[in-house]
C-alpha positions in Angstrom: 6.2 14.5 -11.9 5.4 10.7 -10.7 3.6 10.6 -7.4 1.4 8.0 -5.6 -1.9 9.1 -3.9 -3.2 6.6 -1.2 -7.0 6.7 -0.2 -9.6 4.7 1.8 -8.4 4.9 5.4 -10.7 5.9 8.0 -12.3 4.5 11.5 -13.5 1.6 11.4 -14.7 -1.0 14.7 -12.4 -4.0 14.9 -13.9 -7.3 13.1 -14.5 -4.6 10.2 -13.1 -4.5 7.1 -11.2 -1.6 4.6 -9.9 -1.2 0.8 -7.2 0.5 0.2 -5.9 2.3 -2.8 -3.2 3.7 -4.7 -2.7 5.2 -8.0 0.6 6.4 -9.5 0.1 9.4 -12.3 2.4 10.9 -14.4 5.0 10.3 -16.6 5.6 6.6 -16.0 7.2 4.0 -18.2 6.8 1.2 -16.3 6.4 0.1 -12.7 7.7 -3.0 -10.9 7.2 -4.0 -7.3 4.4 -2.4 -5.4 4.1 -2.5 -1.6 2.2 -1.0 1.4 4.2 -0.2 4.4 2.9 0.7 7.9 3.6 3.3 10.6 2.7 3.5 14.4 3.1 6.1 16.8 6.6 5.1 18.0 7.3 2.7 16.3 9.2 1.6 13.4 7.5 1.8 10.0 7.7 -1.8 8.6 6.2 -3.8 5.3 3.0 -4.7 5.5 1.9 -6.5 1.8 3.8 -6.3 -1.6 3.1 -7.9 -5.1 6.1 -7.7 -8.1 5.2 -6.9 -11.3 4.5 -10.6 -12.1 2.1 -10.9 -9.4 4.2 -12.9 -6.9 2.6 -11.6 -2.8 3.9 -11.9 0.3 2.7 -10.5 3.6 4.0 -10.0 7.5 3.1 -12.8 9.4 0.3 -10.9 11.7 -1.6 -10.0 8.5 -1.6 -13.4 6.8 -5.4 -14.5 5.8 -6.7 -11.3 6.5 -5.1 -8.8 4.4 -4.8 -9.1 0.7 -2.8 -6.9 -1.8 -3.4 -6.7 -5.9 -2.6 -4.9 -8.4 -4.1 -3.2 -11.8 -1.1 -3.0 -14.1 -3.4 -1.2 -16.6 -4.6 1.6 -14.4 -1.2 1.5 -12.5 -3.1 1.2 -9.0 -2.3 -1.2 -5.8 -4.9 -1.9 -3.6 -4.8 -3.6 0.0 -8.1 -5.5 1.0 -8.0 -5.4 5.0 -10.3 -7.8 6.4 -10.6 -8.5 10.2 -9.3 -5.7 11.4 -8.1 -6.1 15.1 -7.0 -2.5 16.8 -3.3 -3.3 16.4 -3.7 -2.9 12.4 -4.1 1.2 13.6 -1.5 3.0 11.9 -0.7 5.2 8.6 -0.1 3.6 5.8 1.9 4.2 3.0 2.3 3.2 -0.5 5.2 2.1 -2.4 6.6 1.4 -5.8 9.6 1.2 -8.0 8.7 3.2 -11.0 10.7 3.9 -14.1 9.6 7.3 -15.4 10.0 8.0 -18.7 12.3 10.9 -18.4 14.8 9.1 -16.1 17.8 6.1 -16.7 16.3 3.6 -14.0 13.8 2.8 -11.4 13.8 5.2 -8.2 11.4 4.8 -5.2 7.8 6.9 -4.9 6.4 6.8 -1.6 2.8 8.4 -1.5 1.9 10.6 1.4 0.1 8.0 3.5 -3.6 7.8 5.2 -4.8 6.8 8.5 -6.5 3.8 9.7 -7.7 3.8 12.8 -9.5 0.7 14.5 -11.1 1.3 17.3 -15.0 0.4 19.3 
């Protein structure tokens, strides 16, 4: 019964800024890397920000200095700090983690079921 549940998308002018955020619930043991992962209309999705379970980031090239990702351990939430926006950041984004439930032998991958960002004038 693990799942992830993004929120915080929306419209926004470019120049403008967003917060993403995702929080895994249920029966979770422990989780180790977190990502966000992105998806335009024809196009391929591709990974956007992700932080391991130490803390270690790294980021696409066309996001670094604007975007930022972090992580609550405690609460078991990621969060992406979009700053900047320009209109080719419009997409759906997803969020993704490695989680080791506490009813299964080893990690599988949760993916939640995405929100839009949309950054247009």
């Amino acid at each position: 019964q693990v799942q992830l549940v993004e929120s915080g998308g929306g419209l926004v002018q470019p120049g403008g800024s967003l917060r993403l955020s995702c929080a895994a619930s249920g029966s979770i043991r422990s989780i180790n890397d977190m990502a966000w992962y992105r998806q335009a209309p024809g196009k391929q999705r591709e990974l956007v920000a992700a932080v391991t379970s130490t803390g270690i980031t790294n980021y696409i090239d066309s996001v670094k200095g604007r975007f930022t990702i972090s992580r609550d351990s405690a609460k078991n939430t990621v969060f992406l700090q979009m700053n900047s926006l320009k209109p080719e950041d419009t997409a759906v984004y997803y969020c993704n983690a490695k989680i080791l439930a506490r009813t299964d032998w080893g990690l599988r991958v949760y993916w939640g079921p995405g929100t839009q960002v949309t950054v247009s004038s």
